[in-house]
BAVO-706432 format. One record per residue: x, y, z of N, C-alpha, C in turn; residue in three letters. Coordinates in steps of 0.2 Angstrom, whole numbers, padded with zeros to 4 digits, always signed. Layout:
BEGIN
XYZXYZXYZALA
...
END
This chain:
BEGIN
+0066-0046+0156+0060-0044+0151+0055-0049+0152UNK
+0050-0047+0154+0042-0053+0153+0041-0052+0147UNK
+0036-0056+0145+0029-0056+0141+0028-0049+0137UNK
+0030-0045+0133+0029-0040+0132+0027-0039+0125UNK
+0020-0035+0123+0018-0034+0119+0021-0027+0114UNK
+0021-0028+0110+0023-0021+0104+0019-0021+0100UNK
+0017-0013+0100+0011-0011+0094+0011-0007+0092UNK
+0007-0004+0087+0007+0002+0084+0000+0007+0088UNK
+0002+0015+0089-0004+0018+0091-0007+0023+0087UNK
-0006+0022+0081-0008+0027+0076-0011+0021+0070UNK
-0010+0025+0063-0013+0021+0055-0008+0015+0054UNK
-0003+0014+0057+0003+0011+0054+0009+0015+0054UNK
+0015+0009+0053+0021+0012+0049+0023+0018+0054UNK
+0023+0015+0061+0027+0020+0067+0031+0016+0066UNK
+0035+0012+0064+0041+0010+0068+0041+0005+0072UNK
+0037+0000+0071+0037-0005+0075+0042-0012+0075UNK
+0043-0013+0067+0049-0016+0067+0055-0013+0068UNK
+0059-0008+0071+0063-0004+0072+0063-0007+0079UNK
+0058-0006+0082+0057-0007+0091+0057-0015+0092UNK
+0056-0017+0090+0054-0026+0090+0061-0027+0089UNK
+0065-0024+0085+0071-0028+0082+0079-0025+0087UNK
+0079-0018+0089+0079-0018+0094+0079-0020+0102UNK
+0074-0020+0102+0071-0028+0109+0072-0033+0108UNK
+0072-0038+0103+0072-0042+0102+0082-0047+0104UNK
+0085-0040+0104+0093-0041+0106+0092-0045+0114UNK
+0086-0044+0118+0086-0045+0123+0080-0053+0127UNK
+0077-0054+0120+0072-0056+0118+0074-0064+0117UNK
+0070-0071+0119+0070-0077+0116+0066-0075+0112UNK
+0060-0074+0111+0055-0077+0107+0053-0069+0104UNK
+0052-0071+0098+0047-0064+0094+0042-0069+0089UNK
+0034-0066+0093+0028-0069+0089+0025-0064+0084UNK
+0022-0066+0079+0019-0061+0076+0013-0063+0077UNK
+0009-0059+0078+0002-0063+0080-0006-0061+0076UNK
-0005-0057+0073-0011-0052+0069-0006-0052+0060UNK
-0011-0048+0058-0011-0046+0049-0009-0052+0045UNK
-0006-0050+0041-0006-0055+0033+0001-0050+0032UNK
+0001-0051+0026+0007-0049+0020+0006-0041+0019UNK
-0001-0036+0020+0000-0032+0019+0003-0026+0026UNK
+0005-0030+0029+0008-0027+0035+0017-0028+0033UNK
+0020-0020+0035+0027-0020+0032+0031-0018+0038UNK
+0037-0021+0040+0042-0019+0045+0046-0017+0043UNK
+0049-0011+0042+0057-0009+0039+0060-0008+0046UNK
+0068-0014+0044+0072-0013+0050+0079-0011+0045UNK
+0084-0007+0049+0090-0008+0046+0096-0007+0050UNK
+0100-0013+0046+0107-0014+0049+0112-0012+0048UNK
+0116-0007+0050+0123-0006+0048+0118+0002+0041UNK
+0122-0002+0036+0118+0001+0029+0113-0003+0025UNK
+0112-0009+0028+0106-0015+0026+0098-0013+0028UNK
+0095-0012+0024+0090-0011+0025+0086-0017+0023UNK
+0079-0020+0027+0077-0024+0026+0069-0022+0025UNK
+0065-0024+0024+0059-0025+0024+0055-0030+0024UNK
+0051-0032+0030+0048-0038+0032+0038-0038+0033UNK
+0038-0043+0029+0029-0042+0028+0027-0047+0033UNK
+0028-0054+0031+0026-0061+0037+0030-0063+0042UNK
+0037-0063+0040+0042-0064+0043+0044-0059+0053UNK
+0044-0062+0057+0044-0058+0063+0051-0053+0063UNK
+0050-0047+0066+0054-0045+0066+0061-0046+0069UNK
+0063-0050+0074+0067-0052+0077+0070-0059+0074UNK
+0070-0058+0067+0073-0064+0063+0078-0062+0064UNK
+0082-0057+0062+0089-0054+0061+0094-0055+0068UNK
+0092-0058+0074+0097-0058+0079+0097-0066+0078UNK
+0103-0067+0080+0104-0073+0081+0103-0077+0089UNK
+0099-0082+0087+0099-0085+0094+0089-0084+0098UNK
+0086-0079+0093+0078-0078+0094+0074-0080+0092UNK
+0071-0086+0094+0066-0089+0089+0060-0085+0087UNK
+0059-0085+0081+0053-0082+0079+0048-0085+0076UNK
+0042-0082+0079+0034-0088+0078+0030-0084+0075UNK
+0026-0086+0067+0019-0084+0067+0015-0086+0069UNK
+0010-0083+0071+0005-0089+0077+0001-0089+0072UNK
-0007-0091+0076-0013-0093+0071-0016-0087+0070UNK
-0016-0082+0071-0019-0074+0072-0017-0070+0065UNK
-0009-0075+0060-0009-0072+0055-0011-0075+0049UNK
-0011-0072+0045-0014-0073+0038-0008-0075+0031UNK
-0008-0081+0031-0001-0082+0028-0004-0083+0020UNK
+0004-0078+0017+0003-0078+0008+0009-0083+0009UNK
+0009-0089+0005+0015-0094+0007+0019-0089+0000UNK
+0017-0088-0004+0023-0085-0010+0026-0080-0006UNK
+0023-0076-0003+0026-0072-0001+0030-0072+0006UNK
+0031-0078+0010+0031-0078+0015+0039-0084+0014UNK
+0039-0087+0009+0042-0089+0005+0049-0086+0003UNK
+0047-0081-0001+0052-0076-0005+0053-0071+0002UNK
+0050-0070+0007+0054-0068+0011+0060-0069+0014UNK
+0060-0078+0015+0063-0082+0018+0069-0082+0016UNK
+0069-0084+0008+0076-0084+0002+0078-0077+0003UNK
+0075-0071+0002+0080-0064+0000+0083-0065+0005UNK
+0079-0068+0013+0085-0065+0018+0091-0069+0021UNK
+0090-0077+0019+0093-0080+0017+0101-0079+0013UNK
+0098-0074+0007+0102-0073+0002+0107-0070+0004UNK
+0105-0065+0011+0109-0059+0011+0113-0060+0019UNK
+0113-0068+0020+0118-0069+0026+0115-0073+0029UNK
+0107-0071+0032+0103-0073+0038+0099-0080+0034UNK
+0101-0085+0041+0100-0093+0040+0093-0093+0039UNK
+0088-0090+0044+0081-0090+0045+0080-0100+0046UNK
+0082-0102+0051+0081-0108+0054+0078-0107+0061UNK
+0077-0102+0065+0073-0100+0069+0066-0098+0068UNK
+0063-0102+0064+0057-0098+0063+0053-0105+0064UNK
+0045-0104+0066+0041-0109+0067+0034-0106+0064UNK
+0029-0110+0064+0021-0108+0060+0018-0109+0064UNK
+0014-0110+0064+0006-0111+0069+0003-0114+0063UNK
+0002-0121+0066-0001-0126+0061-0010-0123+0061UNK
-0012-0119+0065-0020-0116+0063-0018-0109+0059UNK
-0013-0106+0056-0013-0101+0055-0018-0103+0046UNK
-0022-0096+0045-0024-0096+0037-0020-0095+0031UNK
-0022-0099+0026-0017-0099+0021-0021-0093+0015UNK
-0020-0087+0013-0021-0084+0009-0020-0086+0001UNK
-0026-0087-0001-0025-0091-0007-0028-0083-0014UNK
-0024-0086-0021-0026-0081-0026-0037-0078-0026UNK
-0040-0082-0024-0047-0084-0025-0047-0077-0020UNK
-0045-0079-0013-0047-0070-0007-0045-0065-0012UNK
-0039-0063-0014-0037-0059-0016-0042-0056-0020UNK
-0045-0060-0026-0051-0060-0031-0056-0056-0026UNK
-0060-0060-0022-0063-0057-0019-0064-0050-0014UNK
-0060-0051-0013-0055-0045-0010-0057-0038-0013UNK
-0055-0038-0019-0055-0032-0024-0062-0034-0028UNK
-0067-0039-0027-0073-0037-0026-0075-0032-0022UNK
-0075-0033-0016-0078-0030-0011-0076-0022-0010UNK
-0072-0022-0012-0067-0013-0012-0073-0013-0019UNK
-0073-0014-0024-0075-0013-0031-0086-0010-0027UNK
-0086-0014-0023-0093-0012-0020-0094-0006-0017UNK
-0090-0006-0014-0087+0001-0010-0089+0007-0011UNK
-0084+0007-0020-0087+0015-0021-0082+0019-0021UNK
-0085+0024-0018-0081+0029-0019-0074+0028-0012UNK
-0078+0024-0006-0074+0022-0002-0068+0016-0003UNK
-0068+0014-0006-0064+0009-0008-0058+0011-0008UNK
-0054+0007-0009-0044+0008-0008-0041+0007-0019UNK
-0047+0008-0021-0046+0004-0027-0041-0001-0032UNK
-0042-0006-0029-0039-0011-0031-0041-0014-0040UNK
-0037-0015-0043-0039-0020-0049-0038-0027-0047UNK
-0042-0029-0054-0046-0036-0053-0042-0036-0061UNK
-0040-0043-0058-0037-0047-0064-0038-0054-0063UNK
-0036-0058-0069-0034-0066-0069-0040-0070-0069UNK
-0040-0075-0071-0044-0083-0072-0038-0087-0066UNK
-0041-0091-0065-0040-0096-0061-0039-0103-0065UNK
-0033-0106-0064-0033-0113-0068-0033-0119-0061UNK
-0037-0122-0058-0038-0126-0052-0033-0130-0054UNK
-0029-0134-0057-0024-0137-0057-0016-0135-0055UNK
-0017-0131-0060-0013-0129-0059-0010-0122-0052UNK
-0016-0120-0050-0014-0117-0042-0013-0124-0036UNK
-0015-0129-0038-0015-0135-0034-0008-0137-0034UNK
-0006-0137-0040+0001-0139-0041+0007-0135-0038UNK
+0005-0128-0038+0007-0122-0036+0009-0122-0027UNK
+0003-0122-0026+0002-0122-0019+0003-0129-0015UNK
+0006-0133-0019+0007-0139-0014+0014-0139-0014UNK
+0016-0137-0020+0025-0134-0019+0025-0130-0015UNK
+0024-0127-0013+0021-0120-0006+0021-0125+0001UNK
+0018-0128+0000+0016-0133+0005+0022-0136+0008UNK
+0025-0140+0005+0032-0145+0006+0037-0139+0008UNK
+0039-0136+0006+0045-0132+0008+0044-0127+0015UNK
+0036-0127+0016+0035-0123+0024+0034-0128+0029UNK
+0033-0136+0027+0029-0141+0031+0035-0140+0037UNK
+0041-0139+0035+0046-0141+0040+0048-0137+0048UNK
+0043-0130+0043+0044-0125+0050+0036-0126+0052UNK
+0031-0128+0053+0024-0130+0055+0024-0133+0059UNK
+0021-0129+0066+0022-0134+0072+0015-0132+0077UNK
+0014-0134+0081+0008-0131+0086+0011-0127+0092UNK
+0011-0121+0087+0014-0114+0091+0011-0111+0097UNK
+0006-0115+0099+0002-0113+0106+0005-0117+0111UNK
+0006-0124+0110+0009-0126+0114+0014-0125+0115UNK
+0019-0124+0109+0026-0123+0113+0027-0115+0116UNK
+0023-0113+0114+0025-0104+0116+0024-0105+0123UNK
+0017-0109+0125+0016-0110+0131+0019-0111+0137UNK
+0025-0118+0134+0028-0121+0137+0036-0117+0139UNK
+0039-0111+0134+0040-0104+0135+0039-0102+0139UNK
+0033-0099+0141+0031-0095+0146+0032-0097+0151UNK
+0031-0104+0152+0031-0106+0158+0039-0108+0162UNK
+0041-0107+0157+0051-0109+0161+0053-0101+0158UNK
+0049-0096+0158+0050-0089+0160+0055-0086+0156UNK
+0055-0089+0148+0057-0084+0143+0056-0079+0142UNK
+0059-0074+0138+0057-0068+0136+0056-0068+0131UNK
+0048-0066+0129+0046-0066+0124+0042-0060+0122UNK
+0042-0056+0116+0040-0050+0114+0033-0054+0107UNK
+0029-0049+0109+0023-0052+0103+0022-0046+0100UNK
+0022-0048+0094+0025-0041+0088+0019-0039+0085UNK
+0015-0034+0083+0007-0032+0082+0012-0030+0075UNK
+0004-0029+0070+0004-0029+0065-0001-0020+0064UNK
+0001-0017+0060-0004-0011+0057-0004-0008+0062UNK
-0010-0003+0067-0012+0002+0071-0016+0002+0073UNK
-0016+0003+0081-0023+0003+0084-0030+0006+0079UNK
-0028+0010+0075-0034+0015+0073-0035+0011+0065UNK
-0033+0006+0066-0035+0003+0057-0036-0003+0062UNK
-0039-0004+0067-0042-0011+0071-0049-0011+0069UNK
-0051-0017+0065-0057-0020+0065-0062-0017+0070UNK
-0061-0016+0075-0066-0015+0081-0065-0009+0082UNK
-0059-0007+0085-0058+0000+0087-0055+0007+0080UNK
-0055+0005+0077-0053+0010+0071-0062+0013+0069UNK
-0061+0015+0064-0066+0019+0062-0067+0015+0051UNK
-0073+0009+0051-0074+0008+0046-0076+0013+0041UNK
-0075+0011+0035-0070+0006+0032-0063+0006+0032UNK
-0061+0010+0034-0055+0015+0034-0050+0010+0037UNK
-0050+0005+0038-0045-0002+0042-0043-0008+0040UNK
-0041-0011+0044-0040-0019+0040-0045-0023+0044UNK
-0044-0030+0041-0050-0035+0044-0049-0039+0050UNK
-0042-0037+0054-0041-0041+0060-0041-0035+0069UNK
-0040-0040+0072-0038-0034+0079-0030-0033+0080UNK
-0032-0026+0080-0023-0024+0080-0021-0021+0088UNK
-0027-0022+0094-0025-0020+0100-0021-0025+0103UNK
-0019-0023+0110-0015-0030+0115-0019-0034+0116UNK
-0025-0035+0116-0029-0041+0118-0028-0045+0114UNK
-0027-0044+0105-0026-0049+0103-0021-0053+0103UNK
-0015-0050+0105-0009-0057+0106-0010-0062+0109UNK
-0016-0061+0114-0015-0068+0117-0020-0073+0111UNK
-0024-0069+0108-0029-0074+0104-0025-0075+0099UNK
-0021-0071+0094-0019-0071+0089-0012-0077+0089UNK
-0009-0076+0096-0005-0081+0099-0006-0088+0101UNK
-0011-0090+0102-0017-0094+0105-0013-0096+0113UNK
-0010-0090+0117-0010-0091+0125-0015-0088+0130UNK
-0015-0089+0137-0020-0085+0139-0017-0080+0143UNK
-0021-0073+0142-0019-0066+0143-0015-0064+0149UNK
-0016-0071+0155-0013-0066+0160-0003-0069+0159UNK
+0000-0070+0154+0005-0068+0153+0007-0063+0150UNK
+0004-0059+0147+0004-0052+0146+0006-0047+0150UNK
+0012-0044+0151+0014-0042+0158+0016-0034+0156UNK
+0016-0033+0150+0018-0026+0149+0018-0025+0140UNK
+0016-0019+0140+0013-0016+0132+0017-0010+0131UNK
+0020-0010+0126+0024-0004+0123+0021+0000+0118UNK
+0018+0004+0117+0014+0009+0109+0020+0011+0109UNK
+0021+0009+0100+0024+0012+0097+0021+0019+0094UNK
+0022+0025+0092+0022+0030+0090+0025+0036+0088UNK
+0024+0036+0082+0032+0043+0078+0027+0049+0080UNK
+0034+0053+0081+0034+0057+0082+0029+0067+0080UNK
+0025+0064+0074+0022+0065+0070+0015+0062+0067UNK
+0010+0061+0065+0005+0059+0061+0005+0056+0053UNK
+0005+0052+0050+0004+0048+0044-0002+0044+0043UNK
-0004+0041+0037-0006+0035+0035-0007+0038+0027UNK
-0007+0031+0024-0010+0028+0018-0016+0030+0017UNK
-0019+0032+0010-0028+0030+0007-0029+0034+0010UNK
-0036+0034+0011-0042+0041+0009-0045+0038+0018UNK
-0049+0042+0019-0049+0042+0028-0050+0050+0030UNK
-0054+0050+0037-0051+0057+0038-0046+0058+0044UNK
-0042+0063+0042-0036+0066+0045-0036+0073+0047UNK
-0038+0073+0054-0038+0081+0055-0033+0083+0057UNK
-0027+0081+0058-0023+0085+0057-0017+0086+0054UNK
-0022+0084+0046-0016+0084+0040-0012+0090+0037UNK
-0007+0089+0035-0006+0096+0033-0002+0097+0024UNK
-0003+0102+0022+0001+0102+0016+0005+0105+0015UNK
+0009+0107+0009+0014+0113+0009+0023+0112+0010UNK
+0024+0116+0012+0030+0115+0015+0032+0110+0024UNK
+0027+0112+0025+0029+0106+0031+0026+0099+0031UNK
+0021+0099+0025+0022+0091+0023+0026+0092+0020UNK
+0027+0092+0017+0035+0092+0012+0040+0089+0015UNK
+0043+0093+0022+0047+0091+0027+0047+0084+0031UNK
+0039+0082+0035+0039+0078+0036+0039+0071+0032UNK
+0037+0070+0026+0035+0067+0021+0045+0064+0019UNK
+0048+0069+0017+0054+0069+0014+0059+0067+0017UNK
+0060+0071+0025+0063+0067+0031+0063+0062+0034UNK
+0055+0061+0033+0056+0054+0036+0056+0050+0032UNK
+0064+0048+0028+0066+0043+0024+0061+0042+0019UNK
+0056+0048+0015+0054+0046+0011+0047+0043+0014UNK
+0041+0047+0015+0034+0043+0019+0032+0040+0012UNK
+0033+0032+0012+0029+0029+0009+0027+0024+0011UNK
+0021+0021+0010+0019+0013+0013+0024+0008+0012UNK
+0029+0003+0019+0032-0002+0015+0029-0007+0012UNK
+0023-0008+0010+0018-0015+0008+0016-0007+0000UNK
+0013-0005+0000+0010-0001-0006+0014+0004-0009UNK
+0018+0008-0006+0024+0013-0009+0019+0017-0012UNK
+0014+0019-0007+0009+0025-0009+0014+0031-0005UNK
+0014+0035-0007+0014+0041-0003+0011+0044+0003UNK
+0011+0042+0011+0009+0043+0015+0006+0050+0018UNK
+0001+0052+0017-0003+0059+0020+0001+0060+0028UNK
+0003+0066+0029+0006+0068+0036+0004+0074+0038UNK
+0005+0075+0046+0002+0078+0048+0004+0078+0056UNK
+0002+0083+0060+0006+0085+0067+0005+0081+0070UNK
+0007+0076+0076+0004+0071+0081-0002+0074+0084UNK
-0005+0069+0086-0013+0072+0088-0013+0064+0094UNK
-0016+0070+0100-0016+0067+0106-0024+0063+0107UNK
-0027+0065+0105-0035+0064+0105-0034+0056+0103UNK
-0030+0057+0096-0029+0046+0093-0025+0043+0100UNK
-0020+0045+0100-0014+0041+0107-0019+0040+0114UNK
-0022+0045+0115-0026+0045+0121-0031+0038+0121UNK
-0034+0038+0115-0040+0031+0115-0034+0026+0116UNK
-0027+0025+0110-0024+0021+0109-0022+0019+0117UNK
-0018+0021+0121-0018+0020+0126-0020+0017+0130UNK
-0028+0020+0129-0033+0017+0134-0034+0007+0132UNK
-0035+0009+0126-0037-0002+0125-0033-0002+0125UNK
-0027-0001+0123-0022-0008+0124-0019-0007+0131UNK
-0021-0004+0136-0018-0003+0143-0010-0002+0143UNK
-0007+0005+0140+0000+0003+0140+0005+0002+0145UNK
+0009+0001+0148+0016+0001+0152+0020+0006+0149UNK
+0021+0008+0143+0027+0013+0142+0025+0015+0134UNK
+0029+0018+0129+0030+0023+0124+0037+0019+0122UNK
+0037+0019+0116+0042+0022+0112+0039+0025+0105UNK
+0043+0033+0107+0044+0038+0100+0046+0038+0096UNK
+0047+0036+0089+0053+0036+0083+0053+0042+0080UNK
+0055+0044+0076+0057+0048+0071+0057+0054+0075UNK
+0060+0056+0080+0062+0061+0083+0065+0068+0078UNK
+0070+0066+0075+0076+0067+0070+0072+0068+0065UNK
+0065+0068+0062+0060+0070+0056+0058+0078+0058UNK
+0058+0078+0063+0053+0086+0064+0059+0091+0065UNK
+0065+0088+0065+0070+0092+0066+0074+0098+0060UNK
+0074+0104+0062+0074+0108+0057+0068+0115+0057UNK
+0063+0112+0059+0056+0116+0059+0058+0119+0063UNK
+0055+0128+0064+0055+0134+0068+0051+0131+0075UNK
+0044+0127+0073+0039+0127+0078+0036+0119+0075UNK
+0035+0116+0082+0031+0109+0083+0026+0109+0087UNK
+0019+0106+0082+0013+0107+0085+0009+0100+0087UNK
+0005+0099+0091+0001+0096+0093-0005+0095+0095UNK
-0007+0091+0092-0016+0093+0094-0019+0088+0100UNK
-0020+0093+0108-0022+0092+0112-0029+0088+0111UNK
-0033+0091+0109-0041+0090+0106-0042+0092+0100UNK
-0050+0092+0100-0054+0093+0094-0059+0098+0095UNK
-0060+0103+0092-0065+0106+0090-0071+0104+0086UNK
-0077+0102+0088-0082+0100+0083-0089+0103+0086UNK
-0092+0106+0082-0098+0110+0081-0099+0114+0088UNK
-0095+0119+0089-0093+0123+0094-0090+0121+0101UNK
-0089+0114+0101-0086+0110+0107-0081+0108+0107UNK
-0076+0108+0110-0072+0104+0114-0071+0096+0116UNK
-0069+0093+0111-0068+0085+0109-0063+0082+0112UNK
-0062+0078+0117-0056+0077+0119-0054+0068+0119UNK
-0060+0067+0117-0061+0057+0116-0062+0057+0109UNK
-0058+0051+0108-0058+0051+0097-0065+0046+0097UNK
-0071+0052+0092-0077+0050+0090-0076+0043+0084UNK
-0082+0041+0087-0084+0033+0083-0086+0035+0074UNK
-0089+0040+0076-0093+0042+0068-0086+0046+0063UNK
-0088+0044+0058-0081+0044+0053-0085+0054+0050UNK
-0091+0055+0051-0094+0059+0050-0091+0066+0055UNK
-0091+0064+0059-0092+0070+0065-0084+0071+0066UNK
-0079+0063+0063-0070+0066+0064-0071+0069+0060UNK
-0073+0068+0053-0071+0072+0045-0073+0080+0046UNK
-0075+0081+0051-0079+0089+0053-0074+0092+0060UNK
-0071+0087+0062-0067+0089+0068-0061+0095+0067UNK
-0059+0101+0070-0054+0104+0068-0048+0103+0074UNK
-0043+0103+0076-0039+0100+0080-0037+0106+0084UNK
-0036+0108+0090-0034+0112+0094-0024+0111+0096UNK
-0023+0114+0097-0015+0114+0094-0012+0114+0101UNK
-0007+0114+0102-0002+0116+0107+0004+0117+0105UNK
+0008+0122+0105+0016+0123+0100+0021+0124+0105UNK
+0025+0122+0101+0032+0119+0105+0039+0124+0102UNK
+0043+0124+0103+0048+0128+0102+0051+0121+0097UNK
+0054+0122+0089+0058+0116+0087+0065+0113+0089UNK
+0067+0108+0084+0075+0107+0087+0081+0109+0083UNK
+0085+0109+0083+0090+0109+0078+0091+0103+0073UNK
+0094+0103+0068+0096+0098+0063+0100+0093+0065UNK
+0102+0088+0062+0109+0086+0065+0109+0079+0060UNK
+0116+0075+0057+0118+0073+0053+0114+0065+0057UNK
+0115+0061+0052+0115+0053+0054+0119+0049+0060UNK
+0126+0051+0059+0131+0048+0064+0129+0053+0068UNK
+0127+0060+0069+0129+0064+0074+0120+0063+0078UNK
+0115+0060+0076+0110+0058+0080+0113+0052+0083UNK
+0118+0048+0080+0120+0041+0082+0123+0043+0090UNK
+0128+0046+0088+0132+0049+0095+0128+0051+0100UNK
+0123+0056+0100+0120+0059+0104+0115+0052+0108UNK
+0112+0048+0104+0110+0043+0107+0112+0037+0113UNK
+0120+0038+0109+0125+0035+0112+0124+0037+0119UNK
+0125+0043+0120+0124+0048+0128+0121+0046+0131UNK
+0113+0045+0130+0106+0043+0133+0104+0049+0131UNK
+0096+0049+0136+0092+0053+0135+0095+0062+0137UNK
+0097+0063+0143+0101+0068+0143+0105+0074+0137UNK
+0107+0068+0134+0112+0072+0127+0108+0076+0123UNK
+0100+0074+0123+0095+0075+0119+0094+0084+0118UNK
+0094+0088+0113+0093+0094+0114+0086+0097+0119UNK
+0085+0099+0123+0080+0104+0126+0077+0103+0124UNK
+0073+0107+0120+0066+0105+0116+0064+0098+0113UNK
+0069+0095+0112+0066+0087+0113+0066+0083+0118UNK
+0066+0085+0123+0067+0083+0129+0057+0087+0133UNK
+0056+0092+0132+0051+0094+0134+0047+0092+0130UNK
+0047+0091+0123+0040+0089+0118+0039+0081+0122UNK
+0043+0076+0123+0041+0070+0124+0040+0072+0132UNK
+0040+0073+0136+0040+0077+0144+0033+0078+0143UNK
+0030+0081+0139+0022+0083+0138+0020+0075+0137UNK
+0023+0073+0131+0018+0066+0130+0018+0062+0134UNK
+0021+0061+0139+0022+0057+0144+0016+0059+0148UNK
+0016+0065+0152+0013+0069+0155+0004+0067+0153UNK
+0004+0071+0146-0004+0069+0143-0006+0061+0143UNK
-0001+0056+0142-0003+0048+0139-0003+0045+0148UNK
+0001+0047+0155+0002+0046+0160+0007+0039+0158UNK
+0011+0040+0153+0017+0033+0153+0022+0034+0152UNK
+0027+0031+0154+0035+0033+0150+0037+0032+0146UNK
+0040+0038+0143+0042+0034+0136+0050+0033+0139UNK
+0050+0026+0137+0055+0021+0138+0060+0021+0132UNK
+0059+0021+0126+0062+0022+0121+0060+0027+0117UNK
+0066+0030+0112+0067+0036+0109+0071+0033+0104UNK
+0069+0038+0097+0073+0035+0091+0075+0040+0086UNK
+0080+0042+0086+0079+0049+0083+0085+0046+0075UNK
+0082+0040+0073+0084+0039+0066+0084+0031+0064UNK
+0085+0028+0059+0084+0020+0055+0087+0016+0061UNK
+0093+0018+0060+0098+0013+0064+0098+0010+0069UNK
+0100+0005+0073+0100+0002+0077+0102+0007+0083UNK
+0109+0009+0081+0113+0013+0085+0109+0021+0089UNK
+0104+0023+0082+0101+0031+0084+0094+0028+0090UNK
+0095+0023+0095+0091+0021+0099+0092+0023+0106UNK
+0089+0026+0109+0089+0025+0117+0083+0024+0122UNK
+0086+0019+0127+0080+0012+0129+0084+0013+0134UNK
+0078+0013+0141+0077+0013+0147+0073+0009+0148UNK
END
């Protein structure tokens, strides 16, 4: 395994710590290189479910070091109390290093923060504004904060570097979704850092030509959190479906209720393009299963034309109608018995899940190398 990047190609909350954790079995080094706290990885083991905001996804194996570089945005309270719960629950978490440039998120952004939504408007994510600040006593707060990370603070450029160069394998773990990228998302409707492949190298502080292969992660289906346009969201009974099968769509960091909706090829098509991918993994396989018919949105329909590249203007998506392509669905199947089937390889897969990902592959020109057809470690298969 090189140098390999993992990312999201949609809003978020594809499964990307699923995939990370995963790889990571195979893995020296897992970076985190992008977001803050409000980024969420749910992995789970056996019947342990975890949930990881700052912490690298590749904490849980033994034997993998894990770095946040200077690209992330560290809440120490939070990054903190990640350390102890997972500590508490077996895992040593003595593999872990910091990037002595990384930012410290202090209560005062936060304030701020929820300024700026509060200007917004009707656009805003609506955050409340609470608290006075006592300058002493955050000092005193935060310098306890300070002493108990100082141990794991190190200059994570150089050693990662020195890594690379004695030809570890090392996986850089993306935060959020191409389409909530600062640059390449659609404002305001995203977060404030870069969520494509290029940023590992700057969010890592290495230089890019160790970058040897990009994996987009991507479920099977369409979601995101907040207000935004979605065309091809849907309501009814088959949100219902997707929403409830897929373990309950809610944000791991906000526990909103995630808006769903059919996969749509026009977003994976740009996603693809900048982050330059090498391969696919699909998750939530096991979610659409059950439905008579599964659809897809090849393009877009907007003001009597045919759209096939995801528009910049938030104006002209919010008007876009999505053009379909429908698929025959799959059968149902229990938790172990996706387990099993996994077991098999891809072969064992029913027909129709075999031909849906055959098109994606087809339309994206990549392989999907991984398949996930549930939480588990075990509901994985990886070529």
């Amino acid at each position: 395994m090189p140098a390999t990047v993992v990312l999201g190609l949609q809003w978020g909350d594809e499964g990307k710590g699923k995939v990370i954790d995963f790889l990571a079995d195979r893995a020296d080094v897992v970076v985190r290189f992008n977001g803050g706290a409000n980024a969420g990885h749910t992995i789970q083991v056996g019947e342990d479910l975890y949930a990881f905001h700052l912490l690298p996804s590749g904490v849980l194996r033994k034997g993998t070091m894990n770095l946040i570089g200077n690209g992330v945005v560290i809440d120490p309270a939070q990054l903190l109390k990640e350390i102890d719960d997972t500590r508490a629950r077996g895992h040593p978490v003595k593999d872990l290093r910091i990037s002595d440039r990384a930012h410290v998120v202090m209560p005062y952004h936060r304030i701020l923060d929820g300024l700026e939504e509060k200007l917004k408007g009707g656009l805003g994510a609506g955050t409340t504004l609470r608290g006075i600040l006592d300058a002493n006593a955050l000092f005193q707060e935060y310098e306890a904060y300070g002493k108990r990370l100082a141990p794991f603070v190190i200059d994570t450029s150089a050693w990662l570097d020195a890594a690379l160069r004695r030809k570890k394998r090392v996986l850089f773990e993306g935060a959020q979704g191409t389409h909530l990228c600062i640059d390449h998302g659609i404002y305001p409707f995203g977060t404030s850092s870069a969520c494509v492949a290029g940023a590992a190298a700057v969010g890592a502080g290495i230089g890019p030509q160790h970058l040897a292969e990009v994996v987009g992660v991507a479920k099977a289906f369409t979601s995101r959190v907040g207000s935004g346009p979605f065309p091809t969201e849907l309501d009814g009974s088959e949100a219902e479906h997707l929403r409830e099968r897929g373990g309950g769509e809610y944000g791991t960091t906000t526990r909103r209720p995630r808006r769903v909706g059919w996969l749509d090829l026009v977003m994976l098509r740009m996603a693809a393009r900048v982050n330059g991918l090498t391969s696919l993994a699909v998750t939530k396989l096991d979610v659409l299963a059950g439905l008579d018919r599964v659809r897809v949105a090849t393009a877009y329909r907007f003001d009597g034309e045919i759209v096939k590249e995801f528009p910049a203007s938030m104006r002209v998506l919010s008007e876009c109608e999505p053009v379909y392509r429908e698929f025959k669905g799959w059968p149902d199947a229990s938790e172990k018995e996706w387990a099993a089937i996994a077991s098999k390889g891809k072969r064992a897969l029913p027909d129709p899940i075999r031909t849906y990902v055959g098109f994606l592959e087809t339309q994206l020109k990549v392989p999907a190398r991984i398949l996930s057809v549930g939480r588990s470690r075990t509901a994985t298969i990886g070529r």
